[in-house]
C-alpha positions as CSV (number, residue, x, y, z in Angstrom):
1,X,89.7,84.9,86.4
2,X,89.5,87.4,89.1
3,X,87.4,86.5,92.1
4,X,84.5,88.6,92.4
5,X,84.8,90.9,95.7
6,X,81.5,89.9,97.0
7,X,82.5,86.5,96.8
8,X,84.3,86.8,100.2
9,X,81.8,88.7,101.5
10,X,78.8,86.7,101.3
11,X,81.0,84.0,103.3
12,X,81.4,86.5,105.8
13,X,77.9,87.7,106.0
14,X,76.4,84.2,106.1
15,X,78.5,83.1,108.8
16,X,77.7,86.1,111.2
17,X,74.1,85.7,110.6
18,X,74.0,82.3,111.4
19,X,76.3,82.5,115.0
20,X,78.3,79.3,113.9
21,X,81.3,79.5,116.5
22,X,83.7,77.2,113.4
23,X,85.7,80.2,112.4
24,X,83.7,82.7,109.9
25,X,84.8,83.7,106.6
26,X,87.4,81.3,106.2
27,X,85.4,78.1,104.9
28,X,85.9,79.1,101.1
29,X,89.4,79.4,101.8
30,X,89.3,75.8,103.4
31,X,87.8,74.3,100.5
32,X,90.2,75.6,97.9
33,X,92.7,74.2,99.9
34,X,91.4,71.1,100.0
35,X,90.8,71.4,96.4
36,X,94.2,72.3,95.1
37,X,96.1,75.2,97.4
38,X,96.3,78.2,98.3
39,X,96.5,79.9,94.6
40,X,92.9,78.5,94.1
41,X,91.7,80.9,97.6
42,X,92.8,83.9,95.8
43,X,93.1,86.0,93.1
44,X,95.7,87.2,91.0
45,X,96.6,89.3,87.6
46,X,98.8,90.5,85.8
47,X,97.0,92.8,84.2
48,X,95.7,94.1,87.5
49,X,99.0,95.1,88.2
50,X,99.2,97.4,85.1
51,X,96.1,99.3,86.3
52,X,96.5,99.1,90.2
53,X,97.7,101.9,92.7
54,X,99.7,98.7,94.1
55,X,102.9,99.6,92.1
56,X,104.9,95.8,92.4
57,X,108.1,95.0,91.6
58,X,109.3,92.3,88.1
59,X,108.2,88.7,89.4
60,X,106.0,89.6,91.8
61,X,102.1,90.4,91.8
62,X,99.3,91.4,93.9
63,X,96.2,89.5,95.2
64,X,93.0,89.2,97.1
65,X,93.1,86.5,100.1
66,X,90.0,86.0,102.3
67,X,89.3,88.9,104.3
68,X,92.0,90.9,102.2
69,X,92.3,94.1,100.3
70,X,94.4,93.3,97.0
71,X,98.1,92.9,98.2
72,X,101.4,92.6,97.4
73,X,102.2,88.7,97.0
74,X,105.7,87.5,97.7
75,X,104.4,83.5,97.9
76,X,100.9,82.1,98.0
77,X,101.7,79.1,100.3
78,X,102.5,80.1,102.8
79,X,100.9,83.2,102.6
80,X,103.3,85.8,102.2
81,X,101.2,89.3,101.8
82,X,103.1,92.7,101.8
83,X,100.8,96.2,102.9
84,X,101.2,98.5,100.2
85,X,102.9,102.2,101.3
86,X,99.8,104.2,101.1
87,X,97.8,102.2,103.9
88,X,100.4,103.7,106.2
89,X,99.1,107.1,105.3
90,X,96.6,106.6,108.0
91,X,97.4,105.6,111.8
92,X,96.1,102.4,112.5
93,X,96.5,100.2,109.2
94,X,93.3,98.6,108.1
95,X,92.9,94.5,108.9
96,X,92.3,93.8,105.7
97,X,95.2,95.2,104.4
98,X,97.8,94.1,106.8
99,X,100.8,92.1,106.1
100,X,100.9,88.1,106.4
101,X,103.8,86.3,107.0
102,X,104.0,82.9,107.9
103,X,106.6,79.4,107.9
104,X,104.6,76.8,107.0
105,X,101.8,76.0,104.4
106,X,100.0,73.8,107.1
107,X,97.8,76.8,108.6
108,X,95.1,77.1,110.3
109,X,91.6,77.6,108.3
110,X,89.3,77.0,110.8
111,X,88.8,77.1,114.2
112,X,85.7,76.1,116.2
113,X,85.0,78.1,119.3
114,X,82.7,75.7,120.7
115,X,85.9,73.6,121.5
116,X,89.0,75.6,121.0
117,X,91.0,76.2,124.6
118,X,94.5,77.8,125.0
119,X,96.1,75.8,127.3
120,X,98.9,77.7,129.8
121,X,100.9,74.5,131.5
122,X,104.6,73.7,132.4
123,X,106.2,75.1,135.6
124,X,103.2,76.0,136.9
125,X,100.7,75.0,140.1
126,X,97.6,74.6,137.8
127,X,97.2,74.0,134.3
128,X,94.7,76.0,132.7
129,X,92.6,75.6,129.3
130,X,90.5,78.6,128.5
131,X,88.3,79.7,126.2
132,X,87.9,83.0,124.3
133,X,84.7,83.2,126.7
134,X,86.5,82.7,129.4
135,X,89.5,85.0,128.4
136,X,87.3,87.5,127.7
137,X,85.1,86.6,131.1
138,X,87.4,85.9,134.0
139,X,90.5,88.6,132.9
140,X,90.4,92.6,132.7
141,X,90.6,93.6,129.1
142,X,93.6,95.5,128.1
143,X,93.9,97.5,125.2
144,X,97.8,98.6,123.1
145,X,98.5,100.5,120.0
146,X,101.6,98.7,118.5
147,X,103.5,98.1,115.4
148,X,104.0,94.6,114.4
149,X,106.9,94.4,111.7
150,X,108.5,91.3,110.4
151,X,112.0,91.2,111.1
152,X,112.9,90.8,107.6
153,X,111.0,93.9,106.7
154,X,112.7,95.8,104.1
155,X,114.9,92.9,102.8
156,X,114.8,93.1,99.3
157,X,117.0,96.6,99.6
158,X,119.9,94.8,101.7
159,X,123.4,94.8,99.0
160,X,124.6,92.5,98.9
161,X,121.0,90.6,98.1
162,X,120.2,87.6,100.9
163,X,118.0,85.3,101.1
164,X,114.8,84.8,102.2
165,X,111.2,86.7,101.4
166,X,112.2,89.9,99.3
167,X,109.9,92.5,101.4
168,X,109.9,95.7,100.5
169,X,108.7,98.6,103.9
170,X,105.6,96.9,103.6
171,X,106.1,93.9,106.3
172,X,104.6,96.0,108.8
173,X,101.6,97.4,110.2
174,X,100.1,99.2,113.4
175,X,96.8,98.2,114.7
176,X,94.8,98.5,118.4
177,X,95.5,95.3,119.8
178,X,92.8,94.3,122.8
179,X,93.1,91.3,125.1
180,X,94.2,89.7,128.5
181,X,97.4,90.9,129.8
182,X,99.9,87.3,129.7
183,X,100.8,87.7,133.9
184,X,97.3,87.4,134.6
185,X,97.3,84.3,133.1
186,X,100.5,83.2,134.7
187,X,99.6,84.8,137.7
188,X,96.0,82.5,137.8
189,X,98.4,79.5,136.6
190,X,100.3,80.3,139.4
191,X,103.8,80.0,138.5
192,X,106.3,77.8,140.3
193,X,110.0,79.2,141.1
194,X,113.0,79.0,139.0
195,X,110.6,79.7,136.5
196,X,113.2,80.7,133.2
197,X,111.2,81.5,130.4
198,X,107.5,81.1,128.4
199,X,107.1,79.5,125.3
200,X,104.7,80.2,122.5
201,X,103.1,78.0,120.3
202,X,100.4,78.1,117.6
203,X,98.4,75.5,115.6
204,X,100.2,75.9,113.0
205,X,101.8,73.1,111.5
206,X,105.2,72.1,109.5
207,X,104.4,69.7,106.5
208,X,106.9,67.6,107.4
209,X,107.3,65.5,110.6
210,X,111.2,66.4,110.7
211,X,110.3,69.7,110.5
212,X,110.3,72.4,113.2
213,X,107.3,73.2,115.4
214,X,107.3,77.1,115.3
215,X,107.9,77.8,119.0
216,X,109.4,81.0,120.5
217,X,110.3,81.9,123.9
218,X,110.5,85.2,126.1
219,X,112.1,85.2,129.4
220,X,109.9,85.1,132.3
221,X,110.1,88.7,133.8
222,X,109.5,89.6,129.8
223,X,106.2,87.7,130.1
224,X,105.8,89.1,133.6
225,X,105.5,92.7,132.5
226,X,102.5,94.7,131.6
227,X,102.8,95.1,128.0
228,X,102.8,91.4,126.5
229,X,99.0,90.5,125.6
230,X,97.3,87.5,124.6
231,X,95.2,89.0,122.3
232,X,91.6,88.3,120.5
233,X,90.7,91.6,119.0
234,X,92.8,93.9,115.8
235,X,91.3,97.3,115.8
236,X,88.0,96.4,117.4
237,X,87.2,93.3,115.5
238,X,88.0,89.7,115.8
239,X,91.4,88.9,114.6
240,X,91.4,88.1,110.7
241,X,92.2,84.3,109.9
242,X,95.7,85.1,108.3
243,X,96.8,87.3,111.5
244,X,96.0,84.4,113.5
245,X,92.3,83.8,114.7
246,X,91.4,83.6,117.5
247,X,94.4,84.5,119.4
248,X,97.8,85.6,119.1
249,X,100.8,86.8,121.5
250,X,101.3,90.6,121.3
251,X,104.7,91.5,122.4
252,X,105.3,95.4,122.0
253,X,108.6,96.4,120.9
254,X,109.7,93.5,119.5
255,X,109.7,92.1,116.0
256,X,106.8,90.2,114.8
257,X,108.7,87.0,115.2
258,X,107.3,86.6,119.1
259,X,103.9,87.8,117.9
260,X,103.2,84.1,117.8
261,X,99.7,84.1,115.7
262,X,96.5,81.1,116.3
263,X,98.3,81.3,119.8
264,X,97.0,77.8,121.5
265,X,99.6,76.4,124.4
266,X,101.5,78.4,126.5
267,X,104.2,76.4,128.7
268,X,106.6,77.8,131.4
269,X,109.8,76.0,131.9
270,X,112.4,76.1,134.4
271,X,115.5,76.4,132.1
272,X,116.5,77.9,129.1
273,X,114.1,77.1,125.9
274,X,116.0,75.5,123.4
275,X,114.3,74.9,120.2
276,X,114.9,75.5,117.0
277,X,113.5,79.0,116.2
278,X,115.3,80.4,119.3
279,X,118.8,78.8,119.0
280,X,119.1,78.5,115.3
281,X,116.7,80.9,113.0
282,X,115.9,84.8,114.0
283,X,119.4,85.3,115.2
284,X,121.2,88.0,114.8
285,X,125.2,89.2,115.3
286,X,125.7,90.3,119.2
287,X,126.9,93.8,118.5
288,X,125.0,97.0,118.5
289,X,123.9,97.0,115.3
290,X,123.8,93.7,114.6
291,X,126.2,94.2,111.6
292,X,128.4,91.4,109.8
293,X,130.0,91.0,106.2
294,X,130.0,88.5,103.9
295,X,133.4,87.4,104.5
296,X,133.4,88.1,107.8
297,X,130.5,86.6,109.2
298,X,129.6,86.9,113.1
299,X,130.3,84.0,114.7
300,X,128.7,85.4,118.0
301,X,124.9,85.9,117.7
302,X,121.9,86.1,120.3
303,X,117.9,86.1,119.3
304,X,116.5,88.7,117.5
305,X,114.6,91.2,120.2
306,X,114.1,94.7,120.3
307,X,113.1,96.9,116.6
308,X,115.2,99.7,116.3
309,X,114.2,102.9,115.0
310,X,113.6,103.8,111.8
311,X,111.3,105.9,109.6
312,X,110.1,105.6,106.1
313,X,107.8,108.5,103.2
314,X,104.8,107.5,102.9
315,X,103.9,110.8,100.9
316,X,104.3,111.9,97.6
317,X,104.2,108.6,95.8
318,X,103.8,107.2,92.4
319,X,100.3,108.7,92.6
320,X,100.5,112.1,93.2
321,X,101.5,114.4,91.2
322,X,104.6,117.1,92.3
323,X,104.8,120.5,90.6
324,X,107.6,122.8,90.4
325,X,107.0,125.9,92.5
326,X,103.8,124.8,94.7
327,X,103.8,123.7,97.9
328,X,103.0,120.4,98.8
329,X,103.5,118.3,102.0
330,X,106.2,115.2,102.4
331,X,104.4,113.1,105.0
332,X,106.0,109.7,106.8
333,X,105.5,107.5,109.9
334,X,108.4,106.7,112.4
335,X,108.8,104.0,115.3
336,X,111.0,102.4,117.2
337,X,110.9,99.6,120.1
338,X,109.2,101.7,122.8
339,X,111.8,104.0,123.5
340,X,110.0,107.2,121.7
341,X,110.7,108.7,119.2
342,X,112.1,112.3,119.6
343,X,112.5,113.9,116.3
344,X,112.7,113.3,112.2
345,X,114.6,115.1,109.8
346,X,114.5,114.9,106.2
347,X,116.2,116.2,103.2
348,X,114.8,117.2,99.8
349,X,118.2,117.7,98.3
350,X,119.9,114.4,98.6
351,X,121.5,115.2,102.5
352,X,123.0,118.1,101.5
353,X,120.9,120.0,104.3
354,X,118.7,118.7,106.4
355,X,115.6,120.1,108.3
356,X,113.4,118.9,111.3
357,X,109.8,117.7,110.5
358,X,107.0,118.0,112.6
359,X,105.6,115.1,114.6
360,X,101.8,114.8,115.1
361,X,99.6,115.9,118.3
362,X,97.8,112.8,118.5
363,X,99.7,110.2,121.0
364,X,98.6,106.4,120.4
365,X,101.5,105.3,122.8
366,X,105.4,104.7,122.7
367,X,104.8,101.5,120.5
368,X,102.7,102.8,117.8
369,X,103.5,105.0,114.4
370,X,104.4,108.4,114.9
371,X,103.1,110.6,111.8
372,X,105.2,113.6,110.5
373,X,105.1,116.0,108.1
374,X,107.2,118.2,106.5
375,X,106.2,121.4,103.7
376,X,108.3,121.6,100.4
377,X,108.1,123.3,97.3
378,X,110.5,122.1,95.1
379,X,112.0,124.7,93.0
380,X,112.8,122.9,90.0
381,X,111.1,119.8,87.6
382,X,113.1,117.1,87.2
383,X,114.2,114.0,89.8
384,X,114.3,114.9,93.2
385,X,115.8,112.8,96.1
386,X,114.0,113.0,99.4
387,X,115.7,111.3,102.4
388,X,114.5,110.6,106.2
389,X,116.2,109.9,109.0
390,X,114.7,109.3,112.9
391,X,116.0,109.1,116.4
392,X,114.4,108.3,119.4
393,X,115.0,108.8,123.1
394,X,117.9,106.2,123.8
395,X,119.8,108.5,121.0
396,X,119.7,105.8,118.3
397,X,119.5,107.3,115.1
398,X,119.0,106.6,111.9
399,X,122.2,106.2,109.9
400,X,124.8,104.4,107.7
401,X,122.9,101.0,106.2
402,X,124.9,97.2,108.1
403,X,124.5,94.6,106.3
404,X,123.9,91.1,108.0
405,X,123.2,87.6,106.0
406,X,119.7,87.2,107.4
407,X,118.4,90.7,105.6
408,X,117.0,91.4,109.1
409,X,116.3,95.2,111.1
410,X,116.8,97.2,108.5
411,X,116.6,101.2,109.5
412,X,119.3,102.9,107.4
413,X,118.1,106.2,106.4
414,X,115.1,106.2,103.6
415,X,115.3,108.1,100.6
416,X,113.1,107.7,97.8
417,X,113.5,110.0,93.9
418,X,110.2,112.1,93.4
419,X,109.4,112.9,89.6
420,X,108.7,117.0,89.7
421,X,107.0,118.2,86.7
């Protein structure tokens, strides 16, 4: 049975009216957990899929967490929660329908503000714990338009298949992030010298004690520069539950792996971190494209950093209807790591020809979507292949598709068949 949509709601609603500071909206998912998992918080259906906009691929199905829009479900504990394309069609993707990714079923479902502190400690002269009053008191606020993409976004379409959650372009999303900028935390910490590097935790938990603690790292002038933000606020509101209330680590640029979410202790250390989810998962092959082969895999590899840049059609889809000799618009979104991106191209005939798009006016910053649109009026009904390729200021482009055995920073050049009637 489908839960009704109001059912959520009324959480939400009760909890603002009363000011309780234990973490609103989130207390009916907290009790189906406790009654039986995740699969009881939510709701799914097949037959929903038949009927839905959300097109979903054999296996898979969409569904309503807390504070959610219906979404793509890869796995229901933990969350896994894919943004379907036609969010994208607008510049700042919606909180309730961005992507969820996490490791471990053991997340957070509530959080009381009344006693919650983030802790910054380590190589430091003082240790600090701090409330969100206190972050939000005692630090300028900062605000950053950036995409946060999991860097296994776009998986499912690596050949050969790998392993690992089978995303579609939907692991993504781009949102106003608004918060304290990290060095004026370590700057009020007062970090010692010889400082190496910052690590990142969350309250997140593994289910088992032999289990890693998800903890990731950035190197100290990294989390010394202006753009890393600990941040309480997604697009003006307080950050949902399942993008990691009440505070996560915004790191522009990078992939969504450092965007360490329900962000609690931050530690500087003097030498190189060396846990497990630095030195062992989210690496990939140490060459420019960070390309391998099955039989030949890398045996050199360094952390995953830095998105490249791709771009993806966001318009015509399943949903609209393309006719033969009237004009219609092919509309997209491009990004990259912070670099810019300088122009989009895209083909109606397969890459036969190719011909530039244009980019928007509007300028959210070098780490957000850029939109682009393109006119066509396809001559003919029948199947029509529509590709896209981007490059930004460095001069990376998008191109040929590498293949590595994590399924990770895909950006080979998009295409996608249009039905023309």
């Amino acid at each position: 049975m489908r839960t009704q949509q109001n059912k959520t709601t009324n959480v939400v609603n009760e909890e603002s009216a009363n000011g309780q500071l234990s973490r609103r909206r989130f207390l009916y998912f907290a009790a189906s957990i406790a009654a039986g998992g995740l699969a009881s918080a939510c709701s799914t259906s097949e037959q929903s899929n038949k009927n839905s906009l959300i097109q979903v691929k054999p296996g898979l199905s969409v569904a309503r967490f807390p504070e959610k829009e219906e979404l793509i479900m890869l796995t229901d504990r933990p969350p896994q929660l894919e943004t379907p394309l036609f969010y994208y069609r607008q510049d700042l993707t919606p909180n309730e329908a961005f992507f969820v990714r996490w490791h471990f079923s053991g997340i957070p479902t509530t959080v009381d503000l009344r006693t919650f502190k983030l802790s910054v400690e380590g190589h430091v002269q003082k240790t600090l714990a701090l409330s969100i009053d206190d972050l939000k008191k005692q630090f300028e606020p900062v605000s950053i338009v950036a995409v946060n993409q999991c860097s296994g976004n776009s998986r499912s379409f690596f050949s050969p298949q790998v392993l690992g959650g089978q995303w579609s372009n939907g692991a993504m999303g781009n949102a106003r992030w608004t918060g304290v900028r990290l060095k004026d935390l370590l700057k009020q910490a007062g970090v010692k010298a010889q400082a190496m590097q910052v690590t990142f935790a969350g309250l997140d938990e593994p289910p088992l004690y032999s289990m890693h603690k998800f903890v990731k790292a950035l190197d100290i002038d990294h989390a010394n520069s202006d753009e890393v933000l600990v941040a309480y606020e997604m697009n003006g509101q307080p950050l949902p539950m399942l993008n990691g209330f009440p505070l996560r680590l915004v790191v522009p640029g990078w992939y969504a792996t450092y965007w360490v979410k329900s962000l609690h202790k931050i530690e500087v250390v003097p030498g190189k971190f060396d846990g497990f989810w630095m030195e062992k998962a989210y690496r990939i092959p140490k060459n420019s494209n960070a390309s391998e082969t099955p039989e030949n895999l890398a045996k050199d590899t360094v952390p995953i950093n830095r998105m490249n840049v791709r771009s993806i059609v966001v318009r015509p889809d399943a949903t609209d209807v393309v006719r033969a000799g009237k004009a219609c618009e092919i509309e997209g979104i491009a990004f990259d790591g912070g670099s810019g991106i300088k122009s989009v191209d895209v083909s109606v005939d397969g890459g036969n020809t190719w011909k530039a798009a244009k980019l928007d006016s509007t300028d959210y910053g070098k780490f957000s979507f850029v939109r682009w649109r393109c006119p066509w009026t396809p001559a003919s009904a029948g199947m029509h292949k529509i590709l896209t390729r981007a490059a930004n200021a460095d001069g990376q482009v998008q191109g040929a598709q590498y293949w590595n055995k994590s399924g990770y920073m895909r950006n080979g050049i998009e295409q996608i068949e249009v039905p023309v009637v």
